[in-house]
N, C-alpha and C positions, 0 to 999 in steps of 0.2 A: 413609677411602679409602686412606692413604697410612700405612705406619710409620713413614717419616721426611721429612721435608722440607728440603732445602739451600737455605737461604734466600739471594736475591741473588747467586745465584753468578755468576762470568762463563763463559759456554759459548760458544766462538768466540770473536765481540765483541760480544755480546748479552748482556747481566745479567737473569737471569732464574729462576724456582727447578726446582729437580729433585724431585719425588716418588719415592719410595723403596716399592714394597709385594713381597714375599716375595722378597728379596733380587734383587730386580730394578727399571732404570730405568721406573719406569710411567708417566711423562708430562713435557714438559720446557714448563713454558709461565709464566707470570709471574702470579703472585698465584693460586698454587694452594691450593685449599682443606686448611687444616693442621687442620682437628678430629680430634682423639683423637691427631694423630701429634706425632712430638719434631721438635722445630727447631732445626738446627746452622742461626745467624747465619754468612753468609760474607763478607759487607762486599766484594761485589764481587770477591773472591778468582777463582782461574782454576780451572776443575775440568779435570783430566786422567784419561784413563785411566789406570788399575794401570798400574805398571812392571814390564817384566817381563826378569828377570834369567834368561838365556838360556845362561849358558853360564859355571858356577861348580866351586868343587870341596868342598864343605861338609866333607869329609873332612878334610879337611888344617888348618886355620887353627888359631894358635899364639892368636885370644883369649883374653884373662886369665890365660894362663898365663905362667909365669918365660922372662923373656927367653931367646932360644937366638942366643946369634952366628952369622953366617952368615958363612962363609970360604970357599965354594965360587964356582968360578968358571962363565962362561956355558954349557958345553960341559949340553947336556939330557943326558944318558947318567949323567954325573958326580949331575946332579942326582935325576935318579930312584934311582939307587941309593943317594945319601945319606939321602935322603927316608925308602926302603923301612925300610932298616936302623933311623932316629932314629927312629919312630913308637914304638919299643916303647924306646927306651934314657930318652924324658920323657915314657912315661906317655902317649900321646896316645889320652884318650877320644872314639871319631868319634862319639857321643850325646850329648854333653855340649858337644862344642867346634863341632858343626855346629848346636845348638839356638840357641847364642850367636852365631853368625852369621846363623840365619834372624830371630832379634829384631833384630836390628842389620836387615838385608834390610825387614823389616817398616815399622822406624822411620823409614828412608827413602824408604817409598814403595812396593815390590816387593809383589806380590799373585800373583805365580811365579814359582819357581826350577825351574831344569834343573841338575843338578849330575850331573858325572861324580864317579864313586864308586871307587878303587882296587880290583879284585877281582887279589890273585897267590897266590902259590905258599906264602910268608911267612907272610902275615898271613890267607888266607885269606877267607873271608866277613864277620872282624870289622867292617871298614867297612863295607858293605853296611847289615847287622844295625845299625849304629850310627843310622847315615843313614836307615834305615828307620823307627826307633823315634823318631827327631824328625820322620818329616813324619808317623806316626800321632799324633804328640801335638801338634800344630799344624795339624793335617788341618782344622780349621773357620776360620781365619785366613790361610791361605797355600796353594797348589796347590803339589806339589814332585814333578817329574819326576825318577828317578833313571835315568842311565844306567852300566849295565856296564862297566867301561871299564879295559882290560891295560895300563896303563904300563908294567910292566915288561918286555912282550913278550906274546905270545900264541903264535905258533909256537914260538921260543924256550925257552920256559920251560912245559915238560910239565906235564901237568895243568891249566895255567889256562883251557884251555877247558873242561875238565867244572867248574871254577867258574864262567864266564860263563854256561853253562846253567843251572847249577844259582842261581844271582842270577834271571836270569830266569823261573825258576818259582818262585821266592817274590818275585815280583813286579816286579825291575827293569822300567820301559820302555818304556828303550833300550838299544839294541846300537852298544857302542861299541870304536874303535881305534884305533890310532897309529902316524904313520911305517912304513908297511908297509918301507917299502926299507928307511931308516936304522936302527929299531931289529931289527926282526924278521929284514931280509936276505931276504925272501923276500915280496915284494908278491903273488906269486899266491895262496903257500899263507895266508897272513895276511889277506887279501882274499875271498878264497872260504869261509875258517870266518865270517870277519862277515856275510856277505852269506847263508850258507848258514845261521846262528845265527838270521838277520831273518828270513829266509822260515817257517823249521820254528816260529818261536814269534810269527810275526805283528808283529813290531816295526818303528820306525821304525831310523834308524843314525846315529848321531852321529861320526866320526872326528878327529878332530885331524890334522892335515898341517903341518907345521914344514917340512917338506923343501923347498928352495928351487929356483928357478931350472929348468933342465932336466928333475933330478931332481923334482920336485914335481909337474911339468905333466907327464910322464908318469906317476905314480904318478894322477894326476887323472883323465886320461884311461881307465886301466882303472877308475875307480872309475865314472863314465860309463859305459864297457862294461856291467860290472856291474848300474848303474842300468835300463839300458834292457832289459838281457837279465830282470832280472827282474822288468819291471812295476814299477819301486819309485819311479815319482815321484811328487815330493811327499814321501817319505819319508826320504831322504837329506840330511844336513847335512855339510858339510865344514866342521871348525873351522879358523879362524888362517889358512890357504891363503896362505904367503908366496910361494908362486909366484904367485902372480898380481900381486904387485906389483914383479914383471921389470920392467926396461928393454926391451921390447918390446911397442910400441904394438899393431902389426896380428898379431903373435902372441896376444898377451893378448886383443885385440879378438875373433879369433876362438875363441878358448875361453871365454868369458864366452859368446855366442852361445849355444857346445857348450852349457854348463852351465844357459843357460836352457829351452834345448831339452830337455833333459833331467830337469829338474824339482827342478834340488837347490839346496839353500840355502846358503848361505855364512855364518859364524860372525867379527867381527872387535871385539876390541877395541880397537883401534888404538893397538896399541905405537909406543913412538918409538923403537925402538934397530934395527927390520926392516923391512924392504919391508914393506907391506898393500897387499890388496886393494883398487884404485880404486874409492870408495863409490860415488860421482855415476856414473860408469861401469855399473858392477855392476847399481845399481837400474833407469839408463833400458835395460838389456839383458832389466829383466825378472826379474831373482833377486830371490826373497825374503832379504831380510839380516838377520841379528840379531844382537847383541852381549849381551855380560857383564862380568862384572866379573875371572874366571879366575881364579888364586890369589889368596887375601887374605892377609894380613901369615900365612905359611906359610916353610916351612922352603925354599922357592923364593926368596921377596922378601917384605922388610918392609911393602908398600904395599898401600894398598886400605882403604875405606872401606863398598862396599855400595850405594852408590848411583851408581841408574842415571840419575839425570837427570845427574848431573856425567858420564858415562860418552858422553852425551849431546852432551856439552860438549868433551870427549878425542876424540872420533870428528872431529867438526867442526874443532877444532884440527889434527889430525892428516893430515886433507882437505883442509884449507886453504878453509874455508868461512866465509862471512862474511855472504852473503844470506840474509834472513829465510827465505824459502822453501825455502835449503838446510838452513840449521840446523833447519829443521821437520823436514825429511828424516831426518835424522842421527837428531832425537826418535822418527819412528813407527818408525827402527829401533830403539829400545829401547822400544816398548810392540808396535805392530802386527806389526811384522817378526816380535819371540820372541814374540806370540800365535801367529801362524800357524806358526810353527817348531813350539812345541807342540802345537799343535792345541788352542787354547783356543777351546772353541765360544762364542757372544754375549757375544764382546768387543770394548766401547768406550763411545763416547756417543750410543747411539740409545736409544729406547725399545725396550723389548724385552731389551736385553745385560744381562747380569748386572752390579749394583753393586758393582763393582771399579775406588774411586774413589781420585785424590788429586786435593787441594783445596792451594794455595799460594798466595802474592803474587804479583801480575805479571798485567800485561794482556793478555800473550799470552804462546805457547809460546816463542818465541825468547828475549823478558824473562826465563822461567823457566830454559831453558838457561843464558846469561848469568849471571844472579846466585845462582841454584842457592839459593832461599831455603827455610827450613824447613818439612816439609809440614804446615802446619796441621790436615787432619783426612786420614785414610788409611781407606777402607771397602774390608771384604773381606765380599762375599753382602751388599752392605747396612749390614753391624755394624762401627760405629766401632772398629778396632782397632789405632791410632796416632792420638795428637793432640799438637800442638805440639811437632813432631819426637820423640817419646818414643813406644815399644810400648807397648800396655797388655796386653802379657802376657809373662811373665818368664823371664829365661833362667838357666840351674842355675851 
């Protein structure tokens, strides 16, 4: 009846097994019949939904490669252009260094990534091409959303829109942007190729928003505009959105409102060195939230690890959350939240959703925030494909 059976597991706070057949949940009930199928023993362990990593840059990470000093300071401008330039001065393969960050992703749990992907003037389509050729060769172990995305500029810098097209007919997506005011100087004409890029090739939009304070919340607000003049909710993600974490209560309150109204999501990993977006806030207005992990040890910052249950644990922190029920919160934003961001259809713990499992210690979701213990078995379609915190599939 069943390919696999998860013996014992904790589901909620009920111990009980999970049948496994054509890479889906077929029955969740206690002392299911295991003939002909394989039996992962879980000793009570706690099964979770996939993690799912919502908002990364697989292009960019310095894995395994020769240490590179970082001497640049915080100013974003400074850091993109260092970025652009160092990609080709140490060699940096995005096939090679984004495969070894999606095994890392893997071995802690992630069953999908959304990764913005640098398309410019430079470097042209190489990233893309890079980042493409690891989620076709990991295509049966990990879902991997690529979005389009101008750090360098997109009005600014000629020609990088017939590259964002041109990504997105070989397959990017999303349609992604940044800082329409601060980097591009021009939020209408910047805003209207992304918005006009979504519609002519049917895409969702990913943007990044760094822009703070004033600046930010109007830059928001025509994105808004935009959203609602084109039918696009539901479609629409706002990454990082430091405006929203103003010292302005009944301000913020009523854009929060806006933005539920509106249908768009919000993107935070909850840095400690910026304003963020009020979580607790955010969610009881109604947005969909999701988080990521955003640069990993890259030519940005040494930091990051890959895993979204500590990610989990940094949100909550960063919140100031301390109740069980909040930290759960914090959790379905790194699993439900970036489902619904991507549009991951039958995903979770019912019968019926695809078997896109992790299996840990801990009697409950909060315990597993908390101690962030190692995943003991990680199922992607069903097929064991992490056990005892280690991928079982191998990165170059």
């Amino acid at each position: 009846m069943f390919d696999l059976v998860l013996s014992n597991v904790r589901v909620d706070k009920t111990i009980t097994d999970v049948g496994i057949s054509n890479g889906r949940i077929a029955a969740i009930a206690p002392g299911l019949d295991r003939t002909g199928a394989a039996v992962e023993e879980c000793d009570s362990a706690l099964l979770l939904p996939g993690l799912v990593e919502a908002h990364t840059h697989l292009d960019k990470t310095l894995l395994g490669m020769d240490w590179v000093e970082n001497k640049l300071g915080p100013e974003i401008r400074e850091k993109i252009d260092n970025e652009r330039q160092m990609k080709r001065v140490i060699g940096l393969d995005a096939a090679r260094q984004s495969a070894r960050q999606v095994v890392m992703s893997i071995a802690k749990g992630s069953t999908a990534i959304r990764s913005h992907v640098d398309i410019d003037t430079e470097n042209g389509l190489a990233d893309f091409e890079g980042v493409s050729a690891t989620r076709n060769r990991y295509s049966d172990v990990i879902d991997i959303d690529i979005v389009a995305f101008p750090q360098s500029g997109l009005v600014s810098r000629k020609g990088t829109a017939e590259l964002m097209e041109e990504a997105l007919r070989q397959g990017a997506d999303v349609v992604g942007g940044l800082d329409p005011c601060s980097i591009d100087h021009d939020p209408k004409g910047h805003l209207d190729l992304v918005f006009d890029l979504a519609v002519k090739h049917a895409k969702p939009i990913d943007i990044h928003l760094h822009e703070p304070g004033e600046l930010g919340m109007f830059t928001f607000r025509m994105i808004l505009e935009r959203t609602r003049a084109h039918g696009l909710s539901g479609k629409v993600t706002v990454s990082h959105a430091f405006a929203l974490g103003a010292n302005d209560y009944l301000g913020i309150s009523r854009l929060l409102d806006e933005i539920a109204a509106a249908g768009v999501a919000l993107m935070s990993t909850g840095p400690s060195m910026v304003p963020v977006p009020p979580l607790i806030r955010a969610l009881d207005a109604g947005i969909t939230v999701c988080s990521g992990t955003d640069g990993m040890r890259d030519l940005w910052a040494p930091f990051g690890n890959a895993d979204m249950l500590e990610r989990a644990q940094i949100l909550s922190q960063r919140n100031n959350l301390s109740q069980d029920i909040e930290i759960e919160r914090a959790f379905d934003v790194c699993t439900y939240g970036g489902a619904k961001v991507m549009g991951l259809v039958d995903y979770g713990l019912t019968v019926g959703a695809f078997a896109d499992l992790v299996v840990v210690a801990g009697r409950n979701v909060t315990e597993a925030v908390v101690t962030l213990p190692p995943r003991k078995l990680v199922l992607k379609r069903g097929r064991v494909v992490a056990r005892d915190g280690k991928a079982l599939v191998e990165a170059p």
